[in-house]
Backbone as ProteinMPNN parsed JSONL, in Angstrom:
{"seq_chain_A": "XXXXXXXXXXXXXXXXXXXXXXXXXXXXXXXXXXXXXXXXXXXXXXXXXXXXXXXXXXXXXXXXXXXXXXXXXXXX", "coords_chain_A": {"N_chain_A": [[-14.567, -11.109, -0.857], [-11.116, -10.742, -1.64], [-7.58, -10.994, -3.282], [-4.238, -10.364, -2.044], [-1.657, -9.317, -3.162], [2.156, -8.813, -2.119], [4.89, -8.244, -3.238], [7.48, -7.715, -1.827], [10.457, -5.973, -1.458], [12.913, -5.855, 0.488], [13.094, -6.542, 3.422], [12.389, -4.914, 5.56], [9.992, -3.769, 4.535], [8.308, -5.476, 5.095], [7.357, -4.141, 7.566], [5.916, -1.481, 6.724], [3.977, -2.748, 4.943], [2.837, -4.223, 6.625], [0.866, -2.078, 7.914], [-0.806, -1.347, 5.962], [-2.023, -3.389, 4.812], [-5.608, -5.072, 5.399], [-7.236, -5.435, 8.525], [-8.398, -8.297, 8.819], [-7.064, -10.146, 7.925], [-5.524, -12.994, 6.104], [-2.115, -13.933, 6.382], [0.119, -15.313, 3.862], [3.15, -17.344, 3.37], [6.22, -18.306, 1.943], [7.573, -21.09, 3.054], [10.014, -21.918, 3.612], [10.786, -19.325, 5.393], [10.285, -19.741, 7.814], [12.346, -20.852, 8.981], [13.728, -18.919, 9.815], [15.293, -18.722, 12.172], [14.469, -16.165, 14.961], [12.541, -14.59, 13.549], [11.32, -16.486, 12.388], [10.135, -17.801, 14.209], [8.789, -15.551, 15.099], [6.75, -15.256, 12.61], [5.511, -17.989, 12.977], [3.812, -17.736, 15.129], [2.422, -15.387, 15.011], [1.172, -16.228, 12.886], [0.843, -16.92, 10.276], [0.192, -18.818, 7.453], [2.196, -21.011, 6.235], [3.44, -22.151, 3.455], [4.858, -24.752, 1.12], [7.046, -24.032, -0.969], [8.112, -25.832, -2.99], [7.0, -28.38, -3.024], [4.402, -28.729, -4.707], [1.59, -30.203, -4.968], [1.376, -30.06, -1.862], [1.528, -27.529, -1.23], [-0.857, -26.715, -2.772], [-2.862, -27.767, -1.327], [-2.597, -27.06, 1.022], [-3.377, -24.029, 0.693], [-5.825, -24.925, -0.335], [-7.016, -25.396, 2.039], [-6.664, -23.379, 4.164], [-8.404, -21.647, 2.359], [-11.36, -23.009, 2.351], [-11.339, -23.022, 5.466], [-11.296, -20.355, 5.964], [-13.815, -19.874, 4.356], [-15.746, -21.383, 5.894], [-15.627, -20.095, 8.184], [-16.33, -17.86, 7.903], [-14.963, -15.384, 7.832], [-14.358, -11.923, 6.877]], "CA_chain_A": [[-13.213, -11.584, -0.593], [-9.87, -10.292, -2.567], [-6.614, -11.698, -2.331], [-3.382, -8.929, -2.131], [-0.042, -9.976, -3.505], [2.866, -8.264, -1.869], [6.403, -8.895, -3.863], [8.412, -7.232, -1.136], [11.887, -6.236, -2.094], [13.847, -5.974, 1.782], [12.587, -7.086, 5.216], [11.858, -3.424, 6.277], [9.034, -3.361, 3.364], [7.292, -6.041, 5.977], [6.966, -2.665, 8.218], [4.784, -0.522, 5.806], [2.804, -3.879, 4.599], [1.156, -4.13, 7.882], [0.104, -0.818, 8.14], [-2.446, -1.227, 4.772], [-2.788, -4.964, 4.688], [-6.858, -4.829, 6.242], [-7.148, -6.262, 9.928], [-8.703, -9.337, 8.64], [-5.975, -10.71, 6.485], [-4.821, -13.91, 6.27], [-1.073, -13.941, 5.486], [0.701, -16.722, 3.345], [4.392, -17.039, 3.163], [6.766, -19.509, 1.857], [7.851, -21.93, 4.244], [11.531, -21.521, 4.223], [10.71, -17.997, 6.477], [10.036, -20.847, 9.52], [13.756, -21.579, 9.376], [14.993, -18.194, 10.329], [15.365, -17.814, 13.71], [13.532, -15.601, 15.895], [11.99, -14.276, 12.475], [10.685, -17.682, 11.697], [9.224, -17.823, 15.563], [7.568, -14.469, 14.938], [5.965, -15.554, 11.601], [4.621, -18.972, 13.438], [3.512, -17.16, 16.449], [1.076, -14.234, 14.184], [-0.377, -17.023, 12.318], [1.052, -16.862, 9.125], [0.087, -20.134, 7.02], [3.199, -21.633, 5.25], [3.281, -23.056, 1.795], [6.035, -25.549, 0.82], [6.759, -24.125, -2.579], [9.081, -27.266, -3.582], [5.897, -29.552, -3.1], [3.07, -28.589, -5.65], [0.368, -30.926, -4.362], [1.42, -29.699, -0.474], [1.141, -25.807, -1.515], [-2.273, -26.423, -2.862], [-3.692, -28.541, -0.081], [-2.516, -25.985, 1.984], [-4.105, -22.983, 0.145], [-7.478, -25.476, -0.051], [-7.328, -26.001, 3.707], [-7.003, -22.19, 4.46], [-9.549, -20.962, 2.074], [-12.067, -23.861, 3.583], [-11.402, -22.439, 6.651], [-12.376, -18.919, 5.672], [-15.277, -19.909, 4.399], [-16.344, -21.815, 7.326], [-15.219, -18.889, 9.674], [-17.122, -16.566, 7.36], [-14.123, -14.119, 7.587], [-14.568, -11.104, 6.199]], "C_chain_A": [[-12.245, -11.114, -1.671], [-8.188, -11.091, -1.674], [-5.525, -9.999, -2.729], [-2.11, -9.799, -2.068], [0.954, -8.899, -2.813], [3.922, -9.062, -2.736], [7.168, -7.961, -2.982], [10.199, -7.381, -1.594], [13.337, -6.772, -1.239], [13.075, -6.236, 2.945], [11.927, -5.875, 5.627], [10.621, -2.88, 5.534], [7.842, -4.12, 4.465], [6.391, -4.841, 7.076], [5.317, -1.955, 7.452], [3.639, -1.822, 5.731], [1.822, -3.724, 5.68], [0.355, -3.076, 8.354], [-1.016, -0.75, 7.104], [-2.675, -2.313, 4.636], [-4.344, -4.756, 5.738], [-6.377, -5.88, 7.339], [-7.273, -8.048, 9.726], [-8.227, -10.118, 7.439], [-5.704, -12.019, 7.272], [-3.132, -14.189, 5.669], [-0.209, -15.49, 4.869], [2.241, -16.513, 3.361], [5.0, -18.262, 2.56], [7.634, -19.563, 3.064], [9.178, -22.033, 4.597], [12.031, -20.518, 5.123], [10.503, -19.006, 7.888], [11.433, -21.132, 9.932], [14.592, -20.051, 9.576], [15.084, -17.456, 11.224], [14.27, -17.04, 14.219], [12.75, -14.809, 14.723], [10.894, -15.037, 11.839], [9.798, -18.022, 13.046], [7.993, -16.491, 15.327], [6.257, -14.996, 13.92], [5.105, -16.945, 12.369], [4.006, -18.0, 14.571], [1.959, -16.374, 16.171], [0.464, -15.0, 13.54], [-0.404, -17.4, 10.932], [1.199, -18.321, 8.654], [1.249, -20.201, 6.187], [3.059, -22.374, 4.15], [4.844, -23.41, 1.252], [6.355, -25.096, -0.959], [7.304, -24.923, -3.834], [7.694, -28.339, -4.135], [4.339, -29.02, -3.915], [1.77, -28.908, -4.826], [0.208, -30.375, -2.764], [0.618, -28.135, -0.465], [-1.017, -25.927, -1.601], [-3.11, -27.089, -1.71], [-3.571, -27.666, 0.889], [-3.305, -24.673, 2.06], [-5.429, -23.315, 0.285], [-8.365, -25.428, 1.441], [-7.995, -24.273, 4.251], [-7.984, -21.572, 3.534], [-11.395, -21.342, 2.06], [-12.438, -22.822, 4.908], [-12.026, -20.952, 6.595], [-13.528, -18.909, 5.399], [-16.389, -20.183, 5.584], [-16.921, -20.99, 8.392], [-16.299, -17.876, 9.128], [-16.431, -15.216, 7.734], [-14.088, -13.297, 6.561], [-13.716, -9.863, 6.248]], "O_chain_A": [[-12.761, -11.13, -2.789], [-7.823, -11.449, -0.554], [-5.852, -8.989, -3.351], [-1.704, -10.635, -1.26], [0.449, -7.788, -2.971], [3.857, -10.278, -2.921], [7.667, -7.129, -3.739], [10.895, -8.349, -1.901], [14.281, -7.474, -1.603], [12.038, -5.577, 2.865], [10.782, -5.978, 6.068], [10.196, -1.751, 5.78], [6.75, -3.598, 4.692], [5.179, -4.756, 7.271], [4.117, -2.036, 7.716], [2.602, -1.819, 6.394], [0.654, -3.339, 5.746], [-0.647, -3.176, 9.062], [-2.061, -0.151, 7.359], [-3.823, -2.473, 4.221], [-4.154, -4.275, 6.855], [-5.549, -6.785, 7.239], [-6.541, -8.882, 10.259], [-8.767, -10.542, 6.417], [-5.652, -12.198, 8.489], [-2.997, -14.641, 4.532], [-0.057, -16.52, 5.526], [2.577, -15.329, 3.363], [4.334, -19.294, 2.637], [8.173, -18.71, 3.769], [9.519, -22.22, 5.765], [13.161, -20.521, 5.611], [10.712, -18.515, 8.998], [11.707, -21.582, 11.045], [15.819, -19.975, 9.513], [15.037, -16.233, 11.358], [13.128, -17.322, 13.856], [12.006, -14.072, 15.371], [9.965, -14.661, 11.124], [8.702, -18.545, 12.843], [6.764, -16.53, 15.381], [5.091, -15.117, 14.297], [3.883, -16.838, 12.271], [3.669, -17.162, 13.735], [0.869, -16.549, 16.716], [-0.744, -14.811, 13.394], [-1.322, -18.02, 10.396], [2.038, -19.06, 9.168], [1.295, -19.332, 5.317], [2.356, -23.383, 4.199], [5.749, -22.606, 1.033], [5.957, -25.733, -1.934], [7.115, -24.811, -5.045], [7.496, -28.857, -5.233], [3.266, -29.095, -3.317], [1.086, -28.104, -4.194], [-0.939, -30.233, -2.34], [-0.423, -27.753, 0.069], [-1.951, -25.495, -0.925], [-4.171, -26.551, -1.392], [-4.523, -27.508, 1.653], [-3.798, -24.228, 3.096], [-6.245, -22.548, 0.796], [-9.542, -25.423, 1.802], [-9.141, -23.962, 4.575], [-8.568, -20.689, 4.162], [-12.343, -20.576, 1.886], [-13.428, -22.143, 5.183], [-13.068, -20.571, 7.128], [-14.35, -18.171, 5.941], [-17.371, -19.571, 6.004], [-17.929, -21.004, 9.098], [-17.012, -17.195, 9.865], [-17.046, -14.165, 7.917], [-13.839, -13.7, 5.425], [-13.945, -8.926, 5.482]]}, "name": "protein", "num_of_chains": 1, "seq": "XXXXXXXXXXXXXXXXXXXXXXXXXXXXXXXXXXXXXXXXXXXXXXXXXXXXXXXXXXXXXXXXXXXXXXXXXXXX"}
């Protein structure tokens, strides 16, 4: 397992990302991307787990939950 940080600079950087992010990625985002519009529908839609990054204790329960779940799944 590896994790892969993107720091994206413009929206159009999301483009390229998905072309080398591996198939079996899980993507994280902060949670304020849910509030914008048909942008914030796309991102719920593909699967992308949200992390509250205001709420400390939320973020990590969130991160715990999804890397649980990977294990579980035995995603690779």
């Amino acid at each position: 397992p590896f994790v892969i940080v993107c720091n994206h600079q413009a929206s159009l950087d999301l483009l390229g990302m998905v072309e080398v992010i591996p198939e079996r990625c899980v993507p994280v985002a902060k949670r304020e991307l849910l509030f914008l519009g048909p942008v914030g529908w796309a991102c719920w839609l593909s699967g992308i787990v949200f992390v509250d990054r205001h709420r400390r204790d939320a973020a990590i329960e969130v991160m715990a939950r999804t890397a649980r779940a990977l294990r579980r799944d035995n995603v690779r």
